[in-house]
N, C-alpha and C positions, 0 to 999 in steps of 0.2 A: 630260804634266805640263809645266807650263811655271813654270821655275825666278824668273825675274823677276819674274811675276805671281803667284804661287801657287796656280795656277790646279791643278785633276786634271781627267782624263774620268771619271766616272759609267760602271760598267759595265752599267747597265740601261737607262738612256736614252740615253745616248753622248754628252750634254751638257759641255762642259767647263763648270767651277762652282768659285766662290770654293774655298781649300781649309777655309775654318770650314763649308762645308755639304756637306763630304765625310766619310762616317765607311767604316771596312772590317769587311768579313764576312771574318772566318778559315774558310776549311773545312783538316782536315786528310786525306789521301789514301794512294795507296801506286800506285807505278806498277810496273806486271808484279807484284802482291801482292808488292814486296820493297823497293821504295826509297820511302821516308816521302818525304812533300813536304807543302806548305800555299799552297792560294790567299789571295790576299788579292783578296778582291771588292770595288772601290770603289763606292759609293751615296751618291746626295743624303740627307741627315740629316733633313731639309726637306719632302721629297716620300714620303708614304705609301705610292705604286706601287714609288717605289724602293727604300724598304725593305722592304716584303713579296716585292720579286722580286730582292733580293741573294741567297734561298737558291735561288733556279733560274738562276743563273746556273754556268756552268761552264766555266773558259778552257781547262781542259786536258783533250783529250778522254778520256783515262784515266780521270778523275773522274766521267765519266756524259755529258759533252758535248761542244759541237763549239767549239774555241776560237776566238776571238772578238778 
């Protein structure tokens, strides 16, 4: 994220993008089944592929993936 430009990176395409065409996928999780946590998965708003692949995204690999 780049504070001056408001710029994020897109976690499905790794594109940095305005932040009007950034939106987030919440998933919420449990790590070792006992400490609550919550992804926030950034995606273009904009782009179709990115919003259909914000729910296969997973940063933390407790969550079902390899983070990223």
């Amino acid at each position: 994220m780049s504070l001056i430009g408001g710029t994020w990176t897109c976690h499905v395409c790794k594109e940095e993008r305005p932040d009007r065409f950034i939106s987030v996928f919440k998933r919420a999780g449990l790590i070792a089944n006992r400490f609550p946590f919550t992804e926030n998965i950034r995606y273009c708003n904009d782009r179709e592929s990115c919003r259909r692949g914000a729910a296969d995204v997973h940063l933390m690999p407790e969550s079902g993936g390899s983070a990223s």
